[in-house]
N, C-alpha and C positions, 0 to 999 in steps of 0.2 A: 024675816030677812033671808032670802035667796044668799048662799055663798058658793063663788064659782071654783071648780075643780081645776086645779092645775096640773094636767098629764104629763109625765117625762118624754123628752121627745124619742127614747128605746123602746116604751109605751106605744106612743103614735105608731112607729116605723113599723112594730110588730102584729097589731091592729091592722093596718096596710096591707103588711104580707100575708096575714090567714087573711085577709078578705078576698084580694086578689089570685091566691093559691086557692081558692072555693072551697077551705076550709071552714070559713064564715060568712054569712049574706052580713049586709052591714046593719039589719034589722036586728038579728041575733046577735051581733057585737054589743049594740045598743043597749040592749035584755044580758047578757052574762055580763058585760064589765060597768053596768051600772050608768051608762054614757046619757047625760041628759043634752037634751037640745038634737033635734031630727036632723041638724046640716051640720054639726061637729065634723062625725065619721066621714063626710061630702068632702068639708076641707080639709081635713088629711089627706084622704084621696088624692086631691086634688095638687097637694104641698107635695108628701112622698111618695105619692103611685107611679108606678112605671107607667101604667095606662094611661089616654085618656081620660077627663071626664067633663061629660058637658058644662056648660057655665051659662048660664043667663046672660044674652045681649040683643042688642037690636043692630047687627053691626048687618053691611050687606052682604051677600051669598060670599061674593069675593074679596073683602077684608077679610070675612071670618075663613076661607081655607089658605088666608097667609095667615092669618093668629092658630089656627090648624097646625101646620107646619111649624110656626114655631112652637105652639105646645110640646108635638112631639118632641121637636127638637132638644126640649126645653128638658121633658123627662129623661130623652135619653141619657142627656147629660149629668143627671140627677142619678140614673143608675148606673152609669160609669163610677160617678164621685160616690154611690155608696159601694163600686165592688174596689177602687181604689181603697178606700178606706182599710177593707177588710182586710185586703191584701197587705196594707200595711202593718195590718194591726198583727196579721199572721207573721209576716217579717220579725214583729218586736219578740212575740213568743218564741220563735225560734231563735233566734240570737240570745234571747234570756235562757230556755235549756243548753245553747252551747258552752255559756259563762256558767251554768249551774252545773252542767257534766266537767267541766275543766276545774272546778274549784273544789266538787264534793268527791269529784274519781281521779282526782288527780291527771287529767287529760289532757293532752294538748290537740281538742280538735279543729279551732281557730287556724293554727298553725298546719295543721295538715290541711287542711280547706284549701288553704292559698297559697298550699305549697307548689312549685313548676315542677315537670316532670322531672325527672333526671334524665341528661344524654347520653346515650349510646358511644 
């Protein structure tokens, strides 16, 4: 009985990145993390690559460079919403060392942050 592997999708996204940073061919991903099935790596790609990546169709010359465009379109949008994220995610960490410096140093940096200047 074949049992299929369920990858995290921090997994996938990082797979992605060393492939696409030429870290890794997606042959050798295949070989180090044990990845079975030759089109998995493809659909990642495919799900969270910045890139392109071809897709099998029979569409004509010009449907496929509007499905073109919007691919692009499609990933870019895909790596805004993953530098969003991060960006978020940076925001949360800092706001949690602001609340940890103010709580274990007794600081008030919160307060001086959004403090207005004094006038003249």
């Amino acid at each position: 009985m074949n049992q299929q592997t369920v990858y995290s999708e921090s997994f996938k996204i990082q797979v992605v990145r060393d492939i696409e940073q030429g870290n890794l061919t997606q042959s050798s991903a295949e070989r180090l993390y044990k990845i079975k099935g030759h089109s998995t790596i493809l659909k990642w790609l495919r799900k969270y690559g910045v890139q392109s990546y071809p897709v099998r169709c029979t569409q004509s010359p010009r449907s496929r460079a509007v499905t073109d465009k919007e691919l692009l379109l499609k990933n870019e949008i895909k790596a805004l919403k993953r530098e969003l994220d991060e960006a978020r995610l940076t925001n949360v960490v800092l706001e949690t060392f602001i609340d940890v410096c103010d709580r274990d140093l007794g600081t008030n940096l919160r307060k001086k942050l959004g403090a207005k200047p004094a006038k003249k």
